[in-house]
SELOGU-149531 format. One record per residue: x, y, z of N, C-alpha, C in turn; residue in one letter; residue number from 1. Coordinates in Angstrom, 2 decimals. Example, Ala and Ser with C-alpha at 12.3 -4.5 7.8 and 13.67 -1.06 7.14 Angstrom:
% residues 2
<kelo n_xx="13.19" n_yy="-5.69" n_zz="7.80" ca_xx="12.30" ca_yy="-4.50" ca_zz="7.80" c_xx="13.20" c_yy="-3.30" c_zz="7.80" palum="A" rokol="1"/>
<kelo n_xx="12.85" n_yy="-2.25" n_zz="7.08" ca_xx="13.67" ca_yy="-1.06" ca_zz="7.14" c_xx="12.90" c_yy="0.03" c_zz="7.87" palum="S" rokol="2"/>
END
This chain:
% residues 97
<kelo n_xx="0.85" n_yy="-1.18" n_zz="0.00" ca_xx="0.00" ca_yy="0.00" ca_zz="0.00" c_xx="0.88" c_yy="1.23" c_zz="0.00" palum="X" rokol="1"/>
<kelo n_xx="0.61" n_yy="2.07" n_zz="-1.03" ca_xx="1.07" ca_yy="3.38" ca_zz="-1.09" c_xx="1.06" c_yy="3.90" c_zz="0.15" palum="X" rokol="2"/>
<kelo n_xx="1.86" n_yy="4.82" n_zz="0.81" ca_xx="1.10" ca_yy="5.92" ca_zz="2.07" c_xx="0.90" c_yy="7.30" c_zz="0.95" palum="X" rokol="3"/>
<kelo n_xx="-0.70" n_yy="7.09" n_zz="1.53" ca_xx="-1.18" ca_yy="8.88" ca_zz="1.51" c_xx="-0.19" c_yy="10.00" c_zz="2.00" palum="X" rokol="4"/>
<kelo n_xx="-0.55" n_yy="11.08" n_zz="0.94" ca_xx="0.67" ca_yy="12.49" ca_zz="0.82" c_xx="-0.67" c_yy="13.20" c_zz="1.74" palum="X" rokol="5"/>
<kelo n_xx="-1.59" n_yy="12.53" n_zz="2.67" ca_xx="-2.45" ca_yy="13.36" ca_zz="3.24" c_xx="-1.64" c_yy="13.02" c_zz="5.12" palum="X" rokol="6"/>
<kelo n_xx="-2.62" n_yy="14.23" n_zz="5.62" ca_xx="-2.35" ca_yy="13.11" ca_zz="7.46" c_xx="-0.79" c_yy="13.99" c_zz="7.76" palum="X" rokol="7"/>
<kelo n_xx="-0.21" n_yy="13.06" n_zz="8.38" ca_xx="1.34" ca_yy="13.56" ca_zz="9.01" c_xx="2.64" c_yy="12.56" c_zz="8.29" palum="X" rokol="8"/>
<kelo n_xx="3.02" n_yy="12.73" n_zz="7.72" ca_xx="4.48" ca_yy="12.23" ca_zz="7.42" c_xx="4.10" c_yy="10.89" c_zz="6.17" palum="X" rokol="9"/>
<kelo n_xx="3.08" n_yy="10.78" n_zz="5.35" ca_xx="2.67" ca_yy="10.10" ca_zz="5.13" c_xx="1.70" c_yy="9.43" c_zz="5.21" palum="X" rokol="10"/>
<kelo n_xx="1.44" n_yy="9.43" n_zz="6.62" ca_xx="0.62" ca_yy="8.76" ca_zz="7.62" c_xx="-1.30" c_yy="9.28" c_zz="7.90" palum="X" rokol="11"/>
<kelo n_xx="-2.06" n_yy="8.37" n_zz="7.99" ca_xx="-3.47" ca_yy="9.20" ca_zz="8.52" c_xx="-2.96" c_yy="10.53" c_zz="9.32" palum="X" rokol="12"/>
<kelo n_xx="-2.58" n_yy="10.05" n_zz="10.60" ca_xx="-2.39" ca_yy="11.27" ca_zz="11.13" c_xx="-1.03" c_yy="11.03" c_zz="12.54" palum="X" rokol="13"/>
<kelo n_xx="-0.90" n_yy="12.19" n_zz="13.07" ca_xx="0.33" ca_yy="11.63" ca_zz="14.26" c_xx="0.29" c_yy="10.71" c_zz="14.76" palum="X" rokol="14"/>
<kelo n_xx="-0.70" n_yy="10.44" n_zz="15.33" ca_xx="-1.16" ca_yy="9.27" ca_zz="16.20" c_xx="-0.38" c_yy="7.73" c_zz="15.69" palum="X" rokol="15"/>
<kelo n_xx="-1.15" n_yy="7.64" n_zz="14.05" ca_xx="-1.13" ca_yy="6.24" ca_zz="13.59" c_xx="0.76" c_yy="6.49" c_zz="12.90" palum="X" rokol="16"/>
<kelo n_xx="1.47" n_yy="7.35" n_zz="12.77" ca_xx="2.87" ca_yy="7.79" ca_zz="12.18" c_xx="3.67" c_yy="7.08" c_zz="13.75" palum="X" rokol="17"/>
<kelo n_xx="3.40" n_yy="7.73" n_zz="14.68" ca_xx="3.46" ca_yy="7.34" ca_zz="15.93" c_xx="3.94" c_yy="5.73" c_zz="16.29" palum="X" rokol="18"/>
<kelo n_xx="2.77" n_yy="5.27" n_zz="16.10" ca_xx="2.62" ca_yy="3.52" ca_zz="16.30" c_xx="3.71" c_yy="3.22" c_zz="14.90" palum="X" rokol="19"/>
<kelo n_xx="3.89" n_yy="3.08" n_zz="13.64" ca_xx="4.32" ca_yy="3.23" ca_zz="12.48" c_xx="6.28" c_yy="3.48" c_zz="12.98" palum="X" rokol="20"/>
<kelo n_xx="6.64" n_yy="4.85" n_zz="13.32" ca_xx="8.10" ca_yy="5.01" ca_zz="13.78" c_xx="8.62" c_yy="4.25" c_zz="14.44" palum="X" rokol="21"/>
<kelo n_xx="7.56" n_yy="4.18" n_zz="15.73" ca_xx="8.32" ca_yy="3.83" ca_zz="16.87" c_xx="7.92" c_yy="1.80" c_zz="16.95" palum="X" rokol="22"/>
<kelo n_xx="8.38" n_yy="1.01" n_zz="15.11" ca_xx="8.59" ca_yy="0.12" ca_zz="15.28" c_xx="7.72" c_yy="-1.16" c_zz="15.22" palum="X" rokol="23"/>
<kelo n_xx="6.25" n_yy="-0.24" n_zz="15.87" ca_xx="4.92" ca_yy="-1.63" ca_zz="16.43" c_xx="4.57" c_yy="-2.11" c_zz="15.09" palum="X" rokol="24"/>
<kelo n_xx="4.47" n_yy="-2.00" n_zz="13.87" ca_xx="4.39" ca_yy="-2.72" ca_zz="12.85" c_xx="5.31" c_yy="-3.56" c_zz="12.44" palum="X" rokol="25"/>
<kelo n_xx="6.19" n_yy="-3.77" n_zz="12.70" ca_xx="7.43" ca_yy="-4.71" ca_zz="12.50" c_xx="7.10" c_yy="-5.55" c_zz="13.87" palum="X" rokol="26"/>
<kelo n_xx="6.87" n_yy="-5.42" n_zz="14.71" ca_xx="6.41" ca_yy="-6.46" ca_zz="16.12" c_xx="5.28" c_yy="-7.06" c_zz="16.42" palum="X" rokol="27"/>
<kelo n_xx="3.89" n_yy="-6.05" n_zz="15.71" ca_xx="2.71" ca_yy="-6.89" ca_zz="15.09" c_xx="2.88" c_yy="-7.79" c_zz="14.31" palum="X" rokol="28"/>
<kelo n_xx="3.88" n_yy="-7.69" n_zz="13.23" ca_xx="4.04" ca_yy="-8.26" ca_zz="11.99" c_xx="4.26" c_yy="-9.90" c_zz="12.74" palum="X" rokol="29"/>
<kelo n_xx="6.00" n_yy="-9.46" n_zz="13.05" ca_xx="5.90" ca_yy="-11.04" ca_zz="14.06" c_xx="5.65" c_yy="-11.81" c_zz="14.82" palum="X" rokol="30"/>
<kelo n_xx="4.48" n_yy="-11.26" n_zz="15.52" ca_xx="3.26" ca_yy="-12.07" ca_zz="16.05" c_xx="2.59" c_yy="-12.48" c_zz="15.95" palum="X" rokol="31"/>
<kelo n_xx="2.16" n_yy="-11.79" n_zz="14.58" ca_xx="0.84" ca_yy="-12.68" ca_zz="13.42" c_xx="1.78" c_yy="-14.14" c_zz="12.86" palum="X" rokol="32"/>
<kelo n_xx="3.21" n_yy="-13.75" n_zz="12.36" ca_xx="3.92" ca_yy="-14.24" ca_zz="11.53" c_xx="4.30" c_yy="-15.83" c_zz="12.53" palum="X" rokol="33"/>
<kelo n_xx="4.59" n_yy="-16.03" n_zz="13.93" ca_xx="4.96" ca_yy="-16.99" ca_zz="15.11" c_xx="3.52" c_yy="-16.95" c_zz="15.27" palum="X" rokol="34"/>
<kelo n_xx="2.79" n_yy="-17.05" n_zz="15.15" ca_xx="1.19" ca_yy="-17.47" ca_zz="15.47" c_xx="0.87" c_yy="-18.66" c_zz="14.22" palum="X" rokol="35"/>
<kelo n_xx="1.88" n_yy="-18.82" n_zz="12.71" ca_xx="1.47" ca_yy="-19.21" ca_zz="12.11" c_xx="-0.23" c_yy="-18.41" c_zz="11.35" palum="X" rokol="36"/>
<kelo n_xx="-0.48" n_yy="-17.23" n_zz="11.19" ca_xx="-1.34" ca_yy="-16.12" ca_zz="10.76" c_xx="-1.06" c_yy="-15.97" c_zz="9.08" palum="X" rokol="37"/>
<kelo n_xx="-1.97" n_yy="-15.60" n_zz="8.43" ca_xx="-2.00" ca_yy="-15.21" ca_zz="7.59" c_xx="-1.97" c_yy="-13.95" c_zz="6.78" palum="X" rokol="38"/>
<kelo n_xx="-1.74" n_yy="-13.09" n_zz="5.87" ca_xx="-2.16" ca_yy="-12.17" ca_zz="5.74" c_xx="-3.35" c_yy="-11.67" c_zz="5.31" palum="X" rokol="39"/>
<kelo n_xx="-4.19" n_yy="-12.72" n_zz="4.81" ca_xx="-6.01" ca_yy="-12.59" ca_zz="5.24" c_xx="-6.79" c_yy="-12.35" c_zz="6.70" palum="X" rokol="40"/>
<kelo n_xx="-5.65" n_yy="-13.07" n_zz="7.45" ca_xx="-6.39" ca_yy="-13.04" ca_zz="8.80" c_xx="-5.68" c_yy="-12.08" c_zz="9.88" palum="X" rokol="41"/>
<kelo n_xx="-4.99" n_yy="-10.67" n_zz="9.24" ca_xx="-4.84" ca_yy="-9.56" ca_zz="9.65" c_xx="-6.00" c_yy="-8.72" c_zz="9.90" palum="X" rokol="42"/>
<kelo n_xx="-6.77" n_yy="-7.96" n_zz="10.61" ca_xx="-7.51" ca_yy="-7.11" ca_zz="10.65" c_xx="-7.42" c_yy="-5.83" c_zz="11.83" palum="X" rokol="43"/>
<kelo n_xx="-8.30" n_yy="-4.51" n_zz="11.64" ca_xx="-7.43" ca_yy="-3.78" ca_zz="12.84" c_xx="-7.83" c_yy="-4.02" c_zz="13.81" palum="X" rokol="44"/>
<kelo n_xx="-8.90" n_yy="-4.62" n_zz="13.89" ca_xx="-9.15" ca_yy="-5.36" ca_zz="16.06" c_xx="-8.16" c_yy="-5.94" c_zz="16.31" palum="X" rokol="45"/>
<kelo n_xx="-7.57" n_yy="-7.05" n_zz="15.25" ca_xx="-6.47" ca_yy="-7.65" ca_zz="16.54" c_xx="-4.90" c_yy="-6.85" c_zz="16.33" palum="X" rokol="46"/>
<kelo n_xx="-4.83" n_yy="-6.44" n_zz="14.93" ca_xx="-3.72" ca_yy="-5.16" ca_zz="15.14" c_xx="-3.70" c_yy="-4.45" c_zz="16.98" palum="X" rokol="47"/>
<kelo n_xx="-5.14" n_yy="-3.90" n_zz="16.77" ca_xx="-5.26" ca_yy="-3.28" ca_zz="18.07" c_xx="-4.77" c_yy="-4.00" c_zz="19.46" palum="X" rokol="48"/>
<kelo n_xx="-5.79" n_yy="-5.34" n_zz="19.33" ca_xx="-4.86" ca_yy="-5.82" ca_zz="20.94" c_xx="-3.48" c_yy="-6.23" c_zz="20.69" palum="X" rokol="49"/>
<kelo n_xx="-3.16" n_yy="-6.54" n_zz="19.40" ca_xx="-1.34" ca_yy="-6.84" ca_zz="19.82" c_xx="-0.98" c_yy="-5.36" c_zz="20.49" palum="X" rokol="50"/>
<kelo n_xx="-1.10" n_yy="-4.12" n_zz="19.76" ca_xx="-0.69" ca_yy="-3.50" ca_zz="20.07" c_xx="-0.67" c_yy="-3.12" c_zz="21.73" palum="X" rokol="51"/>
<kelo n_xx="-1.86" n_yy="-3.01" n_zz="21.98" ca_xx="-2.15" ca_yy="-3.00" ca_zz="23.28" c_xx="-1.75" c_yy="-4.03" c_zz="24.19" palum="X" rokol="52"/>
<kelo n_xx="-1.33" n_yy="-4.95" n_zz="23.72" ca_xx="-0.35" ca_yy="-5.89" ca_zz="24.90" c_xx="0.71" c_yy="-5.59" c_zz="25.05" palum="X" rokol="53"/>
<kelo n_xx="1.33" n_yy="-4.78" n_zz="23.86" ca_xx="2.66" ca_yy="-4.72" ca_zz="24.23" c_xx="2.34" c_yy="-3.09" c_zz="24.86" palum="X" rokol="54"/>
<kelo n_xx="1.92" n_yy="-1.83" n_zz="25.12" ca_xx="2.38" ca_yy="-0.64" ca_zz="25.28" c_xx="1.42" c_yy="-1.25" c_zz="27.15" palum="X" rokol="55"/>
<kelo n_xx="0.62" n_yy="-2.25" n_zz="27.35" ca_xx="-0.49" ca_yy="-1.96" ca_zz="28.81" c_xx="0.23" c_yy="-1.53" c_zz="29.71" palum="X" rokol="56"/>
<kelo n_xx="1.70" n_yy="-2.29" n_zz="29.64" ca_xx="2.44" ca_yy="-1.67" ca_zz="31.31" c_xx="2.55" c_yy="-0.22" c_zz="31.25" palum="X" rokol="57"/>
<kelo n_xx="2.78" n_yy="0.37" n_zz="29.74" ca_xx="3.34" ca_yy="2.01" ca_zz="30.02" c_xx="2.15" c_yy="2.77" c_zz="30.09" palum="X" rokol="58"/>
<kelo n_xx="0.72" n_yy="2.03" n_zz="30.14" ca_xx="-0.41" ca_yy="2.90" ca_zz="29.95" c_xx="-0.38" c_yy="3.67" c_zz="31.80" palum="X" rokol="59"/>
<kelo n_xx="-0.67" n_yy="5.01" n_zz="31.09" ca_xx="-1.39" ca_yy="5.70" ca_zz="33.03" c_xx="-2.43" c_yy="4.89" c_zz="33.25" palum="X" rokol="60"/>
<kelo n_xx="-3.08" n_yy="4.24" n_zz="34.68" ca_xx="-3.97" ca_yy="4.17" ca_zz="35.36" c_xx="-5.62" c_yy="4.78" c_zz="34.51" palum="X" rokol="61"/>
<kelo n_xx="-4.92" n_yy="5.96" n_zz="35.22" ca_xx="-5.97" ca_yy="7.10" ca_zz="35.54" c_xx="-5.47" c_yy="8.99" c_zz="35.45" palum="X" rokol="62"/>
<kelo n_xx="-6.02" n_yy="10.24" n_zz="35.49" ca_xx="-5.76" ca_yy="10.91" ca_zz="35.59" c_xx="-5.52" c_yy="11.91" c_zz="34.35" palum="X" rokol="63"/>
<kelo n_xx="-4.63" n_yy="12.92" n_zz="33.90" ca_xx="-5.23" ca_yy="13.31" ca_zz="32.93" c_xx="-3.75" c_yy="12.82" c_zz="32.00" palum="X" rokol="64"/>
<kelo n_xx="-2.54" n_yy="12.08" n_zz="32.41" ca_xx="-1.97" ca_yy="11.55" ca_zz="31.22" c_xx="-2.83" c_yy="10.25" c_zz="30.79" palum="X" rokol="65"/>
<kelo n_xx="-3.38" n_yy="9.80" n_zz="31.40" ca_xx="-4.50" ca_yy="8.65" ca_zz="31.05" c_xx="-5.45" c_yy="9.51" c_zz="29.67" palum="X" rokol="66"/>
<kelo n_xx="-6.03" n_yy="10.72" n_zz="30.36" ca_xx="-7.26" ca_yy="11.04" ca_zz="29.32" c_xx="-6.16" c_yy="10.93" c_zz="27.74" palum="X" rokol="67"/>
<kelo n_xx="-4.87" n_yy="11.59" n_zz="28.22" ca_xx="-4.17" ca_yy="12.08" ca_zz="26.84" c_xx="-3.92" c_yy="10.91" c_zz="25.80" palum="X" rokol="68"/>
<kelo n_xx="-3.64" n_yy="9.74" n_zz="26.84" ca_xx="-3.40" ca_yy="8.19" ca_zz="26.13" c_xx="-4.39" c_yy="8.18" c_zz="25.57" palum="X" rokol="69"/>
<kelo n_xx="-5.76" n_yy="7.94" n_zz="25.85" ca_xx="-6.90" ca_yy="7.46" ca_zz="25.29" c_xx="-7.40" c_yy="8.07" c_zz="24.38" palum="X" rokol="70"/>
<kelo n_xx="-6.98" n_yy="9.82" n_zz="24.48" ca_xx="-7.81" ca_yy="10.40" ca_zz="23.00" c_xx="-6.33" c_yy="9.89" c_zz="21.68" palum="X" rokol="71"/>
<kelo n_xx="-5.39" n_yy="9.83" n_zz="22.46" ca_xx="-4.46" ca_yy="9.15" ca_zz="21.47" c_xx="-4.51" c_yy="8.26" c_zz="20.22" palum="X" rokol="72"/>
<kelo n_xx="-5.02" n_yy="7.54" n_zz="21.73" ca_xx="-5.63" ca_yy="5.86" ca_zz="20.94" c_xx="-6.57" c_yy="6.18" c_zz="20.08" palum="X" rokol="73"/>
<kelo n_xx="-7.58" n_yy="6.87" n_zz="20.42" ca_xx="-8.12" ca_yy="7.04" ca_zz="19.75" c_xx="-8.39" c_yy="7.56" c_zz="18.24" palum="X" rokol="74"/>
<kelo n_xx="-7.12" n_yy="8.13" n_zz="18.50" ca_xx="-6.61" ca_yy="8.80" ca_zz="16.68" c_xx="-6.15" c_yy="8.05" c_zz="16.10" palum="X" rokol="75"/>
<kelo n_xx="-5.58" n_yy="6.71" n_zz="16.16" ca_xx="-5.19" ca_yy="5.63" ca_zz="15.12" c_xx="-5.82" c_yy="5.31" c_zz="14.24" palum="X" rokol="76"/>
<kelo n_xx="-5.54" n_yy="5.07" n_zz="13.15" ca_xx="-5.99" ca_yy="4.67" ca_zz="11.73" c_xx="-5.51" c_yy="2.73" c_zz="12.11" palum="X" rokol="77"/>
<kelo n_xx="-6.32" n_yy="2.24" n_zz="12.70" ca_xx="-5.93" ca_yy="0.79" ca_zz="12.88" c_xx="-5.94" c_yy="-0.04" c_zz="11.33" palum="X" rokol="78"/>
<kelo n_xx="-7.34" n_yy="0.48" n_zz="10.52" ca_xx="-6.76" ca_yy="0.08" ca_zz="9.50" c_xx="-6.10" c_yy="-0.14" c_zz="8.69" palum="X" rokol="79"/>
<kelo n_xx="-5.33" n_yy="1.65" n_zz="8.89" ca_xx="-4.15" ca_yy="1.37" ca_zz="7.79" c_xx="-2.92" c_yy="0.60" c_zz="8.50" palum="X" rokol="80"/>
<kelo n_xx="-2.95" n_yy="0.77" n_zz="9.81" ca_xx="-1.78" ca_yy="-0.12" ca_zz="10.27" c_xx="-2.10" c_yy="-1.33" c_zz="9.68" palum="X" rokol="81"/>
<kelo n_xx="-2.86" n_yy="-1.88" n_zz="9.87" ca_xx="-3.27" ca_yy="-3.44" ca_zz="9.72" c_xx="-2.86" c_yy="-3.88" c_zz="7.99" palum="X" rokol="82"/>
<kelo n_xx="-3.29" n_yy="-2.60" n_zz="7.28" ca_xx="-3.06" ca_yy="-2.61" ca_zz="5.48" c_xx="-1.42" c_yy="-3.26" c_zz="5.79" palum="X" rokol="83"/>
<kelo n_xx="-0.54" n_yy="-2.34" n_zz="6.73" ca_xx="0.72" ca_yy="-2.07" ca_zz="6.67" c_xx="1.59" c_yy="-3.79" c_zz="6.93" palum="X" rokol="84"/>
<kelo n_xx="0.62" n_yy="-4.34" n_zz="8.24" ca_xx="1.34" ca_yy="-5.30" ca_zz="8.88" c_xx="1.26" c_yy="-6.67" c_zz="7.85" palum="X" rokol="85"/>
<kelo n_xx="-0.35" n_yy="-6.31" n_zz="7.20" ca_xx="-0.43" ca_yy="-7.62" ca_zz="6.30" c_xx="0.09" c_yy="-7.58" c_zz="4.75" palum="X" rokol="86"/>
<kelo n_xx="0.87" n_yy="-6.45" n_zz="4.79" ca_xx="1.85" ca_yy="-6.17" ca_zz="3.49" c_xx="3.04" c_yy="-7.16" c_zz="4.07" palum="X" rokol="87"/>
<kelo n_xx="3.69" n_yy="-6.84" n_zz="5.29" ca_xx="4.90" ca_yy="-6.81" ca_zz="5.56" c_xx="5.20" c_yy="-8.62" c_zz="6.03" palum="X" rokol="88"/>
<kelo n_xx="3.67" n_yy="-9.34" n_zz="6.40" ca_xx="3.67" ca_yy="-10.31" ca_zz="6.74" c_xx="3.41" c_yy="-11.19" c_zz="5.72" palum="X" rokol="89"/>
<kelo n_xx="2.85" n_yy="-11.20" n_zz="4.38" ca_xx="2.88" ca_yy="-11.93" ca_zz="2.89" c_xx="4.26" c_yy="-11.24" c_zz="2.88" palum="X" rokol="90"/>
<kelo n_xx="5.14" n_yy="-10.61" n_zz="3.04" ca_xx="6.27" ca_yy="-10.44" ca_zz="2.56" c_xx="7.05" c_yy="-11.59" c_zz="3.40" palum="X" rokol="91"/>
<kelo n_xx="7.28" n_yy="-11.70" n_zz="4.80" ca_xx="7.63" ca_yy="-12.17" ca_zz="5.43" c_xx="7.82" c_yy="-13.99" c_zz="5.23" palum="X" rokol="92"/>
<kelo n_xx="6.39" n_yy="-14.17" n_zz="4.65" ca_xx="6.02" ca_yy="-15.28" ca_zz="4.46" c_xx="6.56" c_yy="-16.01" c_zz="3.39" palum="X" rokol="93"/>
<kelo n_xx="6.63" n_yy="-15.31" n_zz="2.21" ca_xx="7.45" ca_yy="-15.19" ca_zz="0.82" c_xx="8.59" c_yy="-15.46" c_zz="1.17" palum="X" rokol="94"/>
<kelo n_xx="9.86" n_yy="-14.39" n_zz="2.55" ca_xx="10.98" ca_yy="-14.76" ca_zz="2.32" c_xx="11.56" c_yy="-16.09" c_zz="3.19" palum="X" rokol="95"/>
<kelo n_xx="10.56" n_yy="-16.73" n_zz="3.71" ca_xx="10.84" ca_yy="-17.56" ca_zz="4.69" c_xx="10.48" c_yy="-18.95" c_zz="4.07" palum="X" rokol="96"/>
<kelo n_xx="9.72" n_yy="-18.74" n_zz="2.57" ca_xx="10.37" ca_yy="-20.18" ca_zz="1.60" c_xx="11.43" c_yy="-20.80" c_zz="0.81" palum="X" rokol="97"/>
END
């Protein structure tokens, strides 16, 4: 998938550039990829909880860096991550025959 010249850096928007830099698509990727997963059976719900298993310890509780996390979260483009991870995981899959 192309990235859109719309959003931040490419990206939907900071948020989903964010998740994207700092790596979590390359660590989604190989969790689908050691699950034995497909790249059909990528979608952004479970994009979402990988992601969210790996960041829960650094999440705040409560309070207002909590509110800031959550409208965060809330700005992700899970889909396009998910476009991203199930590019990278038919790739993955390809080089591992």
């Amino acid at each position: 998938m192309k990235k859109r010249e719309l959003g931040y850096n490419g990206w939907a928007n900071h948020a989903t550039w964010l998740v994207a830099v700092w790596d979590y698509i390359d660590l989604i990727t190989e969790q689908y990829f050691e699950s034995g997963e497909k790249p059909e059976d990528v979608n952004d719900r479970g994009v979402e909880e990988i992601f969210m298993s790996y960041v829960e310890g650094d999440m705040p509780r409560d309070g207002i860096l909590s509110d800031f996390m959550s409208n965060a979260m809330s700005q992700v483009d899970w889909r396009e991550i998910a476009s991203h991870v199930e590019e990278q995981l038919a790739d993955r899959i390809m080089d591992d025959f």
